[in-house]
Every structure is written in C-alpha cells, then in structure tokens.
C-alpha atoms as a printed R data frame, in Angstrom:
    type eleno elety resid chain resno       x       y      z
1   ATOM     1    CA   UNK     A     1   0.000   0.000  0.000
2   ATOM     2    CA   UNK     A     2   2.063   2.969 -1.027
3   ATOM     3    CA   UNK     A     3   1.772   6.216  0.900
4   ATOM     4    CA   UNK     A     4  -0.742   9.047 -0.441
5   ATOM     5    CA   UNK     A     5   0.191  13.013 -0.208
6   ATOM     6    CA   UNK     A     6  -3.561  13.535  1.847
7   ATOM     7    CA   UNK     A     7  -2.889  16.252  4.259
8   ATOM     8    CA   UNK     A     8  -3.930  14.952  7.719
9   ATOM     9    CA   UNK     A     9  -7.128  16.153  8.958
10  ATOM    10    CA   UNK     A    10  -7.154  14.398 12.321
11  ATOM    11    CA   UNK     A    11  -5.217  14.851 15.301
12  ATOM    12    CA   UNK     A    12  -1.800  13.763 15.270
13  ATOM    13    CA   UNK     A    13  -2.044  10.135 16.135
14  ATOM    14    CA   UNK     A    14  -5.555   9.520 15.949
15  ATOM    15    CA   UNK     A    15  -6.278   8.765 12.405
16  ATOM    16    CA   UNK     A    16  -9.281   8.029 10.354
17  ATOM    17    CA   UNK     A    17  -9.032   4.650  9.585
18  ATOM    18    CA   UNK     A    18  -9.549   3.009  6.257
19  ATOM    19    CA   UNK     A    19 -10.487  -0.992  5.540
20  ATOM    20    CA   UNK     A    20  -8.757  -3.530  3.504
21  ATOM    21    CA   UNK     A    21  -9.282  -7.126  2.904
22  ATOM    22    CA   UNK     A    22  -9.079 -10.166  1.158
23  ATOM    23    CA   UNK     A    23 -12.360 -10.136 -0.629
24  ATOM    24    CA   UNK     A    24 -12.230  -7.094 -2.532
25  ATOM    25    CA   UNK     A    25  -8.021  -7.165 -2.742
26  ATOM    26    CA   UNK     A    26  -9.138  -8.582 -6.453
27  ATOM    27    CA   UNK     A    27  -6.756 -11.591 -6.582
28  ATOM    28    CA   UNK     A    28  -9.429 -14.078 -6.466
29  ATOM    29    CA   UNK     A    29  -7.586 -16.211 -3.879
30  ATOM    30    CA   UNK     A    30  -8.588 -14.797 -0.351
31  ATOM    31    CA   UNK     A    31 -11.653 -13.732  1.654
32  ATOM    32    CA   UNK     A    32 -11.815 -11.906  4.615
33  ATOM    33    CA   UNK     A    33 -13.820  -8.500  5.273
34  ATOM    34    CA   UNK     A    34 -13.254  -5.473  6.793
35  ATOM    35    CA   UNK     A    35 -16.531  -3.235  7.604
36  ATOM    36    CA   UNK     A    36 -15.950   0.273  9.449
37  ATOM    37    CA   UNK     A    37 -18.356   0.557 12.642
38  ATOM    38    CA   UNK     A    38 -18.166   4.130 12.834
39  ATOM    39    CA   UNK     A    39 -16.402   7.431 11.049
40  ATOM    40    CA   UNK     A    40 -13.706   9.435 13.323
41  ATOM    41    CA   UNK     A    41 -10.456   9.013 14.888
42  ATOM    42    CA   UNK     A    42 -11.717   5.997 17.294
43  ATOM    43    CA   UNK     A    43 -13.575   4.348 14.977
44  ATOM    44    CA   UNK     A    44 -14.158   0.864 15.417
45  ATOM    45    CA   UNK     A    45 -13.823  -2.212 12.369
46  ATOM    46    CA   UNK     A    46 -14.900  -5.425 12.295
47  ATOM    47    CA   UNK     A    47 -12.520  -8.060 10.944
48  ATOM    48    CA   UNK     A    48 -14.151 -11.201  9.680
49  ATOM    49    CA   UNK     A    49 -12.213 -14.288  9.290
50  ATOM    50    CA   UNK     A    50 -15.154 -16.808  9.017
51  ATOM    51    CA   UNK     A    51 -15.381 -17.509  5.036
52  ATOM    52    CA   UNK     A    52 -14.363 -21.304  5.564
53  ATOM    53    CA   UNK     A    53 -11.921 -20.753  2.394
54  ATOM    54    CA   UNK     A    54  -9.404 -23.211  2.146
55  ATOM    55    CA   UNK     A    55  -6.927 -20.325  1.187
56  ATOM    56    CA   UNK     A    56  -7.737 -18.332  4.063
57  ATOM    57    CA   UNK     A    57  -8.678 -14.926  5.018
58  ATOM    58    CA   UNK     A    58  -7.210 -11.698  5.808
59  ATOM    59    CA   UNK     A    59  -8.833  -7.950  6.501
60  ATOM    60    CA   UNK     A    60  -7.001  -4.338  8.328
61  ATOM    61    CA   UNK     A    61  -6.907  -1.173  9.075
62  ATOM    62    CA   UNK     A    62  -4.836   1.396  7.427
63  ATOM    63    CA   UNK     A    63  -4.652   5.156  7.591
64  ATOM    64    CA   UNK     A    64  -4.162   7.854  4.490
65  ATOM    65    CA   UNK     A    65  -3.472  10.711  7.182
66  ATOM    66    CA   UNK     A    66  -0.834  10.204  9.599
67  ATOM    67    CA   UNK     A    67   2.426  12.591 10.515
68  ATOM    68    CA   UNK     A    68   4.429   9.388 11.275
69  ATOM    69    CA   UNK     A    69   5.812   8.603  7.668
70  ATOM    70    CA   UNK     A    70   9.344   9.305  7.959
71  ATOM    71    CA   UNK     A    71   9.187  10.312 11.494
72  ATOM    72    CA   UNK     A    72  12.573   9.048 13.192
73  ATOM    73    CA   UNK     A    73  11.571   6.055 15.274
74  ATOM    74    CA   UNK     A    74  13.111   7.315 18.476
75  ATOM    75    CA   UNK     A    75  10.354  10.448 17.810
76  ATOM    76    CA   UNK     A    76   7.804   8.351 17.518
77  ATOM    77    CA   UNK     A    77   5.277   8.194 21.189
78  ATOM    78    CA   UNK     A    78   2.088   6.524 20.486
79  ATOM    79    CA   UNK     A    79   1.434   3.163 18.671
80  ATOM    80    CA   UNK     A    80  -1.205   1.511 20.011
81  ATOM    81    CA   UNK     A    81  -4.786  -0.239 19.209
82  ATOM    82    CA   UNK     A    82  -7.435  -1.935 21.593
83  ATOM    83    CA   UNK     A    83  -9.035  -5.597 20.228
84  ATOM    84    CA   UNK     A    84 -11.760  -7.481 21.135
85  ATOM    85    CA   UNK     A    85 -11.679 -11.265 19.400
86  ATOM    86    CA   UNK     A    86 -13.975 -14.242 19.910
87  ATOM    87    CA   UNK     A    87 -10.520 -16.239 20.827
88  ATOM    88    CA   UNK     A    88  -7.052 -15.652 21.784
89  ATOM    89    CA   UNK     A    89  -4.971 -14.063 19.701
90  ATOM    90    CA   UNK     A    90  -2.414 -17.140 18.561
91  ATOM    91    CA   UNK     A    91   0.899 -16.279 16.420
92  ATOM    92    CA   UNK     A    92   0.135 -14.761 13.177
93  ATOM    93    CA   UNK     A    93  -3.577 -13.644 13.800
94  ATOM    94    CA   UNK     A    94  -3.411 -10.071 14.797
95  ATOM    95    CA   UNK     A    95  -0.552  -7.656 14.306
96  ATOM    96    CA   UNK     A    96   0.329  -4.008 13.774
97  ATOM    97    CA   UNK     A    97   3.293  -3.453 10.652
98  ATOM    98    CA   UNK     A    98   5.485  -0.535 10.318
99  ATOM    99    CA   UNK     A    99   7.592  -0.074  6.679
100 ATOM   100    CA   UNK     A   100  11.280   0.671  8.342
101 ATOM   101    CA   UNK     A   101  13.689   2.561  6.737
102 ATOM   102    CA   UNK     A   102  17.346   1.607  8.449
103 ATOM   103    CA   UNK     A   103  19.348   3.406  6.001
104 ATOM   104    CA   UNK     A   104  17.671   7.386  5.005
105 ATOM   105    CA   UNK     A   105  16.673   6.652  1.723
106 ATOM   106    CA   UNK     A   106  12.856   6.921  2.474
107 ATOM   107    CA   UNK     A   107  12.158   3.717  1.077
108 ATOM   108    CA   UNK     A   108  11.308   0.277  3.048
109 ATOM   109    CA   UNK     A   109  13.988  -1.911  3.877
110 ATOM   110    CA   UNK     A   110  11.577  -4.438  6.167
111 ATOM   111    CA   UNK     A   111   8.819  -4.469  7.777
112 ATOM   112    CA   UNK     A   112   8.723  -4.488 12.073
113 ATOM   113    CA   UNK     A   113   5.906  -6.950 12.750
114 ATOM   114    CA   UNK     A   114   4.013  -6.427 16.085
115 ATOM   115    CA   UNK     A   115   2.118  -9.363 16.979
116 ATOM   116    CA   UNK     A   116  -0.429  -9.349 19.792
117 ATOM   117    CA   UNK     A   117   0.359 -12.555 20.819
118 ATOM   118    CA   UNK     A   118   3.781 -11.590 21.424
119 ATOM   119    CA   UNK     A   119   2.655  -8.027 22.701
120 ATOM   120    CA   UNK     A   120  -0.154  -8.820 24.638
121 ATOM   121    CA   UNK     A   121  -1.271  -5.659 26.543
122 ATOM   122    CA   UNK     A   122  -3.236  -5.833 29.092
123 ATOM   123    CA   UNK     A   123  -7.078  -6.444 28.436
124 ATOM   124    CA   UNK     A   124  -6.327  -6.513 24.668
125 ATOM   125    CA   UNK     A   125  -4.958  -3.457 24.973
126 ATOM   126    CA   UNK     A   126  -1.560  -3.283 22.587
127 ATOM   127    CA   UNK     A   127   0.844  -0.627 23.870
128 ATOM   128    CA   UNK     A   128   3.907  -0.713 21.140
129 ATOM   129    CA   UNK     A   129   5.886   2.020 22.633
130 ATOM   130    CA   UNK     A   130   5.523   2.132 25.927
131 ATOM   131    CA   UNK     A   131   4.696  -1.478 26.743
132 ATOM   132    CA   UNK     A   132   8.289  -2.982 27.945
133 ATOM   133    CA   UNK     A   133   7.555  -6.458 27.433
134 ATOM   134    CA   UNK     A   134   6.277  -6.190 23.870
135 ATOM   135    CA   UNK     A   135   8.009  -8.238 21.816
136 ATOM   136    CA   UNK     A   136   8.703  -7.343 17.967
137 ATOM   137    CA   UNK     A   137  10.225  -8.887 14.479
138 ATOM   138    CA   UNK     A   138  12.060  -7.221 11.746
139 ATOM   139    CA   UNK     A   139  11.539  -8.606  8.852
140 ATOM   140    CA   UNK     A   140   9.519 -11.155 10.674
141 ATOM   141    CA   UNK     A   141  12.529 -13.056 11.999
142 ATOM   142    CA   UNK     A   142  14.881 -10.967 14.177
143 ATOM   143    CA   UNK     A   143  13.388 -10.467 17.477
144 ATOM   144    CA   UNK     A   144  13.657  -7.461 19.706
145 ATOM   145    CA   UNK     A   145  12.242  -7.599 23.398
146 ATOM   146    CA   UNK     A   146  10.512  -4.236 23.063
147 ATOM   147    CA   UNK     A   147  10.483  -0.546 21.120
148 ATOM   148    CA   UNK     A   148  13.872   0.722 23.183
149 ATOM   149    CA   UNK     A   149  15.340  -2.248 21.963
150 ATOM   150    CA   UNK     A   150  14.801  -2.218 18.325
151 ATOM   151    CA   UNK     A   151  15.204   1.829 18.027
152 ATOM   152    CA   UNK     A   152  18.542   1.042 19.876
153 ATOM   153    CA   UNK     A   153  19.139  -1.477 17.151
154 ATOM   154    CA   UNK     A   154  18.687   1.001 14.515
155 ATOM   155    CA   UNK     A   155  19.666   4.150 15.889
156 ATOM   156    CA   UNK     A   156  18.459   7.312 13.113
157 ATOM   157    CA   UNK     A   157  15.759   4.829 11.169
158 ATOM   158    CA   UNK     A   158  12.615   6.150 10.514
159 ATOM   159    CA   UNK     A   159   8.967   4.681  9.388
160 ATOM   160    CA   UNK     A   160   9.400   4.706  5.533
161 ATOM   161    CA   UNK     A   161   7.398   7.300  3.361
162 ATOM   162    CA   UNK     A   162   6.892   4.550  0.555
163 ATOM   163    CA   UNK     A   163   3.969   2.159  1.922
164 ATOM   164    CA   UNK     A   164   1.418   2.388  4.608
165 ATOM   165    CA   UNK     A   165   1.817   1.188  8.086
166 ATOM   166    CA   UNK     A   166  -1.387  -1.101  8.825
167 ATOM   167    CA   UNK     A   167  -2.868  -3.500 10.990
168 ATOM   168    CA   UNK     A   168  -3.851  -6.921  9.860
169 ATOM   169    CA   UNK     A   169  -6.204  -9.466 10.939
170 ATOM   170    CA   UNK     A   170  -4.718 -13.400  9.151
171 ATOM   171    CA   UNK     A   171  -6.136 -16.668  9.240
172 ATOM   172    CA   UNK     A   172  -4.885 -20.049  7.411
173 ATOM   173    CA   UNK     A   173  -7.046 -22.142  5.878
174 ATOM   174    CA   UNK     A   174  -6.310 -24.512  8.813
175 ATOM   175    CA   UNK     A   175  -7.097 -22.291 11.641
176 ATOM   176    CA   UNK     A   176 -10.758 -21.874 13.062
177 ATOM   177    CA   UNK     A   177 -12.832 -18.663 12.231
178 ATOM   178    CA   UNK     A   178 -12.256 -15.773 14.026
179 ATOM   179    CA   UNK     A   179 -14.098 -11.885 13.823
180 ATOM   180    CA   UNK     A   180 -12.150  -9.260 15.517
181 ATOM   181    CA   UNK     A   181 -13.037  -5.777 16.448
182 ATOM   182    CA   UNK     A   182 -10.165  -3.192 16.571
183 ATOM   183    CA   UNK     A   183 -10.271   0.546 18.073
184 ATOM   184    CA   UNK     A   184  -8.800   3.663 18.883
185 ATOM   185    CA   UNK     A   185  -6.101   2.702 16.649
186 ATOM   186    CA   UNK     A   186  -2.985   5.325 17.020
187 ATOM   187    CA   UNK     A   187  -0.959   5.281 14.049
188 ATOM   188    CA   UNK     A   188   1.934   7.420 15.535
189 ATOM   189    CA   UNK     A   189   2.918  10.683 17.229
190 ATOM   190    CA   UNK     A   190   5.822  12.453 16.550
191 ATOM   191    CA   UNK     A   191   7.767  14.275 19.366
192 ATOM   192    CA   UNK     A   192   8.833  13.634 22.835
C-alpha cells in the first residue's frame, strides 16, 4: 500500500481509519472483510475471518493521514490499538506493521511486525511504545524484546514514506474462524 500526499485532517495520532481485505483485494484467492463501525479518529472495524476458504482470510486497518511517515523512530510516542476477538490471539492472527527505513533513503527496507500474541497488553490493549515487554520482528525473523530495543538497534531509522503502516487481521485455511473488532487505533505521534 504505497503512501498518499492527503494532508492529515485528524489529530496527530488519531487517524481516520480506512479498511482492507481479502475479498475485494481482487486476486481471487482470499476472503476476509473489513466493515468500518463508525467514522472518526476511534472508529471501530470489524474483521471477519469466518469464510471457511481453504486459502484463508485476511482484513485491516490502514490510515491515508498520519504525521508518522518518515518520522525518526526514536520520535515516535504513540502506537497503540485496543481488540476485542472471539478467541485468543495465537501467532500470526493479529498484528500491527510498520515499513522501516534503516538506512535514510525513504524507502522500506523491512517491515517491524508487532504481533499481539507476542505483545499482549493488558485487556487486549496493545501498547507498542511504551509497553516494555512487547516483543517485535524485523523482517519477521529478528526479534527485539521491546520498542527501546529495536530503536537502539537502529539508531536514526525512521517509518518509511513509501507504503502504509497497517494493521492486519490473518487466518490459514487450517485455523478456526475468528471476527475481531479493533479501536482507537494510534498510528503514531511524533515528538517527545
């Protein structure tokens, strides 16, 4: 999802949020919906994973009006979301991405995968920043025990300008149906 030039018209952090899925991604291959519950900075979606499709599902959240594209990490103070889920989030169900760029060129180099099973929160509250036991991935294999740990590991990187950060709702054609419910999504602050 490459980044658009919309100037942001919420408050910093607290973006409108916009759906994507796998049933209207156009590939044929996927289902999965994503419905918005309501319009504004805390609005609400519903992610359905219940299709039965032996391919799977997949639906998010993303946001066209955020301050955080390249934002130096270290800058960065709110990355959060709240869930509700009919189960428990297991490896690989629910997670927040950022595009990373490690090296100033303003283009991704990986993405840092945040997943909620991994950064649990507290009452499915997911707290990237300030949670110190949230564990992360970049490029979905190196793991980092929390955000001071990874900015530490990339000292001067910033969230790239070149594709959306988003969060992501996945389910394997092997894994039971799921429909989850995320909110008051905060896709980034800049300054301390």
């Amino acid at each position: 999802m490459p980044v658009g030039a919309a100037a942001p018209t919420t408050a910093p952090g607290m973006n409108k949020i916009q759906c994507f899925d796998g049933s209207s991604d156009g590939s044929g291959i996927y289902s999965g919906t994503c419905v918005l519950n309501s319009k504004g900075a805390k609005g609400s979606a519903t992610l359905s994973l219940n299709s039965g499709d032996a391919d799977g599902d997949y639906a998010g959240v993303y946001t066209l009006e955020s301050k955080i594209y390249n934002t130096e990490l270290a800058n960065l103070t709110q990355l959060s979301y709240m869930y509700s889920g009919a189960i428990a989030p297991m490896p690989g169900n629910l997670s927040y991405n950022l595009p990373i760029d490690s090296n100033a060129d303003s283009y991704t180099d990986f993405y840092l995968f945040v997943d909620a099973y991994y950064c649990p929160g507290v009452s499915g509250y997911v707290d990237i920043i300030n949670d110190p036991s949230c564990v992360m991935y970049a490029g979905g294999v190196t793991p980092y025990d929390n955000w001071d740990a990874f900015v530490a590991a990339y000292p001067g990187a910033k969230i790239a300008n070149d594709y959306y950060a988003f969060i992501v709702a996945e389910r394997t054609g092997s894994e039971p149906s799921a429909i989850w419910t995320v909110n008051n999504v905060k896709f980034g602050k800049g300054g301390k």
